[in-house]
C-alpha positions, 0 to 999 in steps of 0.5 A: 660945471665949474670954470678951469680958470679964474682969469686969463691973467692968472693963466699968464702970470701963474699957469693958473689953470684948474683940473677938472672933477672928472680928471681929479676922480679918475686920478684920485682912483688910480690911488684909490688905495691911498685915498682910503687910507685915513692916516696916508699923507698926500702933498699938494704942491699947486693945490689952487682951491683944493680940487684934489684935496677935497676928494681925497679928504672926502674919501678918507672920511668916507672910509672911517664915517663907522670908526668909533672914534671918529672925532679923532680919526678925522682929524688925523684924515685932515692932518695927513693932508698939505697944500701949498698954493701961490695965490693966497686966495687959492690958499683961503679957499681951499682952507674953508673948502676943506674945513666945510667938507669935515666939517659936514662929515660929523657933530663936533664940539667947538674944541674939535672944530678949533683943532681942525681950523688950525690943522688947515691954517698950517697945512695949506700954505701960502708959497711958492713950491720952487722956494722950498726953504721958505715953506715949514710944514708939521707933523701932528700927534694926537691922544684920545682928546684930539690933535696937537702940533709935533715937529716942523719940517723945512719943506726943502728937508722933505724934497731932499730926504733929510727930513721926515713927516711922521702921522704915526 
């Protein structure tokens, strides 16, 4: 069983506390609709490591492992996934977390495994949720070859309605 949290300290100085598998099962099943749906965009505000994160993109991968064009397709899952943490090592391990979870779901070539690296470096972002205006986040476009970065997106934009991401 993993430990709820990584140090008393970060429990202190950052409320750092991490939800558990079941609850984060029991969670993601009351979204299970959304949680299925490879392009629905999930936004992670406190994200730690990717606990919540790792089983979303697990059942978006889960709901299209027969696509015919599953290369693609699971780099949209990826894409429609952001995380913003406060601990920059929260940020690097849910990057690799992420990363390993596609990256297990199917045989890709190395322009797809670079493509899905840069989707996690600008979708899981090192920041402070309560200082939206620092955070820039991007919608992705994608062609039958794969991914490329559309329009970026002030964070405070997003919260106040004046900006929206676009997967489609």
């Amino acid at each position: 069983m993993k430990s709820q949290i990584k140090s008393r300290e970060r429990v202190s100085q950052h409320g750092e506390v991490f939800t558990a598998e079941r609850e984060v099962k029991a969670m993601c099943s009351l979204v299970s609709k959304q949680c299925g749906d490879y392009k629905a965009t999930f936004l992670e505000p406190a994200c730690g490591d990717g606990n919540f994160l790792a089983e979303i993109l697990s059942r978006k991968l889960q709901a299209i492992e027969s696509a015919p064009d599953y290369s693609v397709n699971s780099l949209v899952a990826l894409s429609s996934l952001y995380g913003i943490d406060i601990q920059s090592d929260n940020v690097e391990a849910c990057r690799d977390r992420l990363y390993k979870i596609w990256e297990k779901s199917g045989d890709f070539d190395d322009r797809t495994k670079f493509q899905a690296r840069y989707i996690l470096l600008t979708n899981i972002v090192h920041g402070d949720f309560l200082k939206p205006e620092r955070i820039i986040l991007y919608d992705w476009e994608f062609d039958s070859q794969g991914a490329a970065r559309g329009k970026d997106h002030n964070l405070s934009s997003l919260i106040t309605g004046q900006g929206v991401l676009n997967l489609e």
